[in-house]
N, C-alpha and C positions, 0 to 999 in steps of 0.2 A: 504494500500500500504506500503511496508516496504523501509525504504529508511538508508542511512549512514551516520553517523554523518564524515562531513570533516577534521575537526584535529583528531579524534583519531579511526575512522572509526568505530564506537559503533553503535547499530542496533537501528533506529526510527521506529516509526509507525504513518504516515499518514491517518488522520480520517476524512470524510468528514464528514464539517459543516452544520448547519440548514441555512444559507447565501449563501451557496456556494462557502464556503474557507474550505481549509485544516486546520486540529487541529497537529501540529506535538505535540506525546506524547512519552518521557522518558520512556521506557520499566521498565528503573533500578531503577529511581525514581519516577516515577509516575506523571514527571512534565509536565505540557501541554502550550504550549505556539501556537500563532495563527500565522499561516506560512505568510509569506510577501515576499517582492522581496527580503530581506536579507537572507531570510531561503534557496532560491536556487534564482543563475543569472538565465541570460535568456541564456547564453550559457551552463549550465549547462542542462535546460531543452531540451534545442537542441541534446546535444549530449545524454539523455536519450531517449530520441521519435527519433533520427535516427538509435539507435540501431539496427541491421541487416534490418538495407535498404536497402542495398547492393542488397543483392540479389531479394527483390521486384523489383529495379530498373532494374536490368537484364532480372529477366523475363517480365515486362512491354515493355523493350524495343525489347526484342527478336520476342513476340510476334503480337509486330509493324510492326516488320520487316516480320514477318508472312503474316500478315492479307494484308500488301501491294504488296507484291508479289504474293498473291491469287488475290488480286483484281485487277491486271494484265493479271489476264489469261485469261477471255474473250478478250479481247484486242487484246493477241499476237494471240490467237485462229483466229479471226476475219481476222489477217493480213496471217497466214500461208493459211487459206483456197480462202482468195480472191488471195492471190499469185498464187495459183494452176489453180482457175479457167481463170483466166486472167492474165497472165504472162506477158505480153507487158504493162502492167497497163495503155493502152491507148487508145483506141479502139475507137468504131466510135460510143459512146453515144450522150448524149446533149452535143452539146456545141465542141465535140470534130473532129477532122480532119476525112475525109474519105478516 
């Protein structure tokens, strides 16, 4: 993974370790030191993995808005055709007046 050095924006390279930690190693010098919470915050991690969220977040939400408005449409379906056949919605079933 190639990552930026902060004060002087010089180019690292992150090596995963046999532990399962990053090795950050100096391209220029060769120097390798083992990445910690000093090497990156946790808001710097955030703003690297929210990276074009954005727009995941839109189409997740867009296609919410899809799928619930589909899953409507038996429903309305249901209510235009019993409109039709029964218009008085009151008739003289169970339960109802004659």
């Amino acid at each position: 993974m190639l990552a930026f050095r902060k004060n002087d924006e010089q180019p690292l390279v992150l090596l995963p370790g046999l532990t399962r930690r990053y090795r950050v190693v100096d391209p220029s010098t060769g120097e390798t030191m083992r990445a910690d919470s000093r090497t990156a915050g946790l808001r710097d991690l955030f703003v690297a993995g929210s990276a074009g969220a954005a727009r995941d977040l839109a189409v997740l939400a867009l296609t919410g808005i899809a799928a619930g408005a589909l899953s409507l449409a038996p429903a309305l379906a249901v209510h235009l055709l019993v409109g039709r056949v029964a218009p008085g919605g009151g008739g003289g079933g169970c339960g109802g007046r004659y």
